[in-house]
N, C-alpha and C positions, 0 to 999 in steps of 0.2 A: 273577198271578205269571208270570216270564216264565222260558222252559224254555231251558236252556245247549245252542246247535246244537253236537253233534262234529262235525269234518269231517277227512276224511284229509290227508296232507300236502298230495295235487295242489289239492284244493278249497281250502284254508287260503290256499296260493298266489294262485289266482283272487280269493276274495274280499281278499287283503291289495292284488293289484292294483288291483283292481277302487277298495276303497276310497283307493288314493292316486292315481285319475286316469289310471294308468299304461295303462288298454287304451283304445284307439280304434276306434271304426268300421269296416269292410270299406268299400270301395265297392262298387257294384249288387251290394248286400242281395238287392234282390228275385231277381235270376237267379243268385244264390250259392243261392238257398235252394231255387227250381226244380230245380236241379242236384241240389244233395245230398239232396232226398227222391225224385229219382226214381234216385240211385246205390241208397238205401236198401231203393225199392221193388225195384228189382231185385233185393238181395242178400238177400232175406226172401222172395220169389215159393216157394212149396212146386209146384212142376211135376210130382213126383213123388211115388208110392207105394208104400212099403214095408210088406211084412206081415211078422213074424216070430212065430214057437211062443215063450214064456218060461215057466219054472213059475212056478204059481200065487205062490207064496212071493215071489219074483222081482217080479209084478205086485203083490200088496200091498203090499211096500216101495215100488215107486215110489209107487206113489200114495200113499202116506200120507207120502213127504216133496213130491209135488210138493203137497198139503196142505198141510206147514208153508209151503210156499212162496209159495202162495196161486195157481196156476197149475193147467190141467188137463193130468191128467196125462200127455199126449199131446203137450201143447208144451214140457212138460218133459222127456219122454222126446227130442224132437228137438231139446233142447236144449242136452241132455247131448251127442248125436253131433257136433252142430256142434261144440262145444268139443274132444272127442276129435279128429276129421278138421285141426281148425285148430290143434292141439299144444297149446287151453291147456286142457284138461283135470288139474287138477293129483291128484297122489295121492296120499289124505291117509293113506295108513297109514306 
């Protein structure tokens, strides 16, 4: 039995491209791709360290959604800041 992929508009796009031929090649692949994992590595480097007090209550929520998330909940918690510090942190109330 084969299982129906959802894809969001942008992905829907890609793969309509994709299937009509429409995308092509880069040239040097190889040193596009040197590039952008070492931009990558750069912008994920953890250099620093921060401690902070949170109440307990505080720490059990995180963890039990970085749980649903399937993350520990440490790189969830840094990952929540990244998005806060870079404006997309959205708020959902």
């Amino acid at each position: 039995m084969k299982t129906k992929v959802k894809y969001d508009k942008e992905e829907l796009e890609l793969v309509q491209a994709w299937e009509a031929g429409a995308l092509k090649p880069v040239g040097d692949m190889a040193q596009r791709l040197k590039d952008h994992r070492g931009i990558a590595e750069a912008s994920f480097k953890k250099d620093q360290r921060l401690n902070i007090r949170i109440s307990s209550r505080d720490l059990k929520s995180l963890q039990a959604r970085a749980l649903e998330e399937g993350i520990p909940y440490q790189t969830f918690a840094a990952s929540l800041l990244h998005k806060f510090v870079n404006g997309h942190l959205v708020n959902q109330r």
